[in-house]
C-alpha positions in Angstrom: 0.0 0.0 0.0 1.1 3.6 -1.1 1.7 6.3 1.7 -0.9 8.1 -0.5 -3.2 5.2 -0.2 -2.2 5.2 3.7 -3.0 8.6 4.1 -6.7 8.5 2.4 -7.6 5.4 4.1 -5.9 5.8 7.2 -6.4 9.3 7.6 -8.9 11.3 5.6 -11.4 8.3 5.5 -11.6 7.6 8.7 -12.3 11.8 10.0 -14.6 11.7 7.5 -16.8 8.8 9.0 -15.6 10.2 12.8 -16.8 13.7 11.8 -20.3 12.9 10.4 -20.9 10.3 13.2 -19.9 12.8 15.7 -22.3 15.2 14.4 -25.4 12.4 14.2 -24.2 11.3 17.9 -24.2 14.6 19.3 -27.3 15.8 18.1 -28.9 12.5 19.7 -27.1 12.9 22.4 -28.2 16.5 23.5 -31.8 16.0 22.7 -32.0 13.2 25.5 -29.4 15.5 27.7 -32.1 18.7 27.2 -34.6 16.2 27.9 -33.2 15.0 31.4 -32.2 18.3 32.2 -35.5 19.9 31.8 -37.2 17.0 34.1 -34.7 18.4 36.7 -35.2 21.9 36.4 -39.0 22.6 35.8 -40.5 21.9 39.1 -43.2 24.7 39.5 -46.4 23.8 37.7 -49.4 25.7 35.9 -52.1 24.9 33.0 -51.5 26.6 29.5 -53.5 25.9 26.3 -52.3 25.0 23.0 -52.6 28.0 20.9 -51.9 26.7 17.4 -50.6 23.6 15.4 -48.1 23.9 12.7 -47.4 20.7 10.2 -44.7 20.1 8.0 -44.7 17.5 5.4 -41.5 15.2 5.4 -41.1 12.3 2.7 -43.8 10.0 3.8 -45.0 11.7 6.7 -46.5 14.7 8.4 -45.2 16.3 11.3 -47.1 18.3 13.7 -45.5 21.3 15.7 -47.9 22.4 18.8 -47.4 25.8 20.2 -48.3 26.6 24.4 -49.0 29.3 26.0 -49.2 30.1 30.1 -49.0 32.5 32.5 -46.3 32.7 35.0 -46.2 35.9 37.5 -48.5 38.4 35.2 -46.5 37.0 31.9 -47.7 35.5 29.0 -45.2 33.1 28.0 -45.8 31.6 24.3 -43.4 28.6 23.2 -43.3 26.8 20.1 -42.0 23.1 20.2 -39.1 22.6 17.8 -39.2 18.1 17.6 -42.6 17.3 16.2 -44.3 14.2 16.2 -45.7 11.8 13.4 -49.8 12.1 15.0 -51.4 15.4 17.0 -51.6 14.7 20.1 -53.5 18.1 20.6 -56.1 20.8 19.1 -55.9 24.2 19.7 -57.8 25.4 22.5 -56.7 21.9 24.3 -55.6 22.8 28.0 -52.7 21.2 28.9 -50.2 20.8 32.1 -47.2 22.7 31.9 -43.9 22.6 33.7 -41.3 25.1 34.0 -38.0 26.6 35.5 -39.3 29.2 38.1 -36.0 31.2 38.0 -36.5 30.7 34.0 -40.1 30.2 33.2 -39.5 30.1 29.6 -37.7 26.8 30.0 -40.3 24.2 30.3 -42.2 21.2 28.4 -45.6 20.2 28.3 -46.5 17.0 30.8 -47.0 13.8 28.9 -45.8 15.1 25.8 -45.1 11.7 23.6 -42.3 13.0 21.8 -40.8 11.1 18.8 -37.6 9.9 20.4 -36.9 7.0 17.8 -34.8 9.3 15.0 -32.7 10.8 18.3 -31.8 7.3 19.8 -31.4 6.0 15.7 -28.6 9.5 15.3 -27.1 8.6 18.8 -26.5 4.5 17.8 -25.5 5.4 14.5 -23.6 8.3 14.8 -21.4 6.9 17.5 -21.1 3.1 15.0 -19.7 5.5 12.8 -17.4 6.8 15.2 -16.3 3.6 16.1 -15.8 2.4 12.8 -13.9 5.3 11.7 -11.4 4.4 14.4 -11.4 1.1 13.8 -10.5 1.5 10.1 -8.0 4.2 10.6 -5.9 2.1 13.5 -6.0 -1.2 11.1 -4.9 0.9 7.9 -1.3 1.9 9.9 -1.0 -1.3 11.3 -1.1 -3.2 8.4 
């Protein structure tokens, strides 16, 4: 084997697979970190409503984007939920349990929100197999 052949398979091959693996596994990752973190932190509890729905068509499925509002200490606090689901679990006017952070009210999540966790844990397995094998490749290439 050439050092150039070395060098693409040993080197720029396997960043390339650690790189994009990294990125799938850390987006997993910090959803179920934000996730964890947010059933820590949001202790105080009130009743919002869900003001709207948006939807967004992917390749084969819809996904549905609920937006909350509540009122914590005079405020009006409206947050729109970035991860959407594949079914609505609400309609608007729906009341709904909210948590939140009461030294940061506008961190919070709605209670028993069935999130689509499937495509996070799917990024974190994958992304860190790709990791994995990126190493792997890289440490066999220069010990050959």
């Amino acid at each position: 084997m050439s050092l150039f052949e070395k060098f693409m398979f040993g080197i720029i091959f396997p960043l390339m697979f650690c790189l994009i693996g990294g990125i799938f596994a850390r987006q997993g990752y910090f959803y179920f970190k934000s996730k964890r973190d947010k059933k820590r932190k949001c202790l105080s509890q009130t009743y919002g409503k869900i003001v709207s729905i948006s939807s967004m068509n992917t390749q084969r499925r819809r996904a549905y984007f609920p937006t909350y509002e509540y009122v914590v200490d005079n405020e009006v606090i409206r947050i729109e939920i970035n991860f959407g689901t594949t079914h609505c679990q609400y309609k608007s006017g729906d009341q709904v349990k909210i948590w939140y952070d009461k030294n940061y009210p506008k961190y919070s999540y709605i209670d028993g929100y069935k999130e689509d966790t499937v495509s996070s844990l799917a990024c974190l397995i994958l992304g860190s197999v790709a990791v994995l094998c990126g190493m792997f490749v890289g440490i066999a290439v220069w010990l050959r």
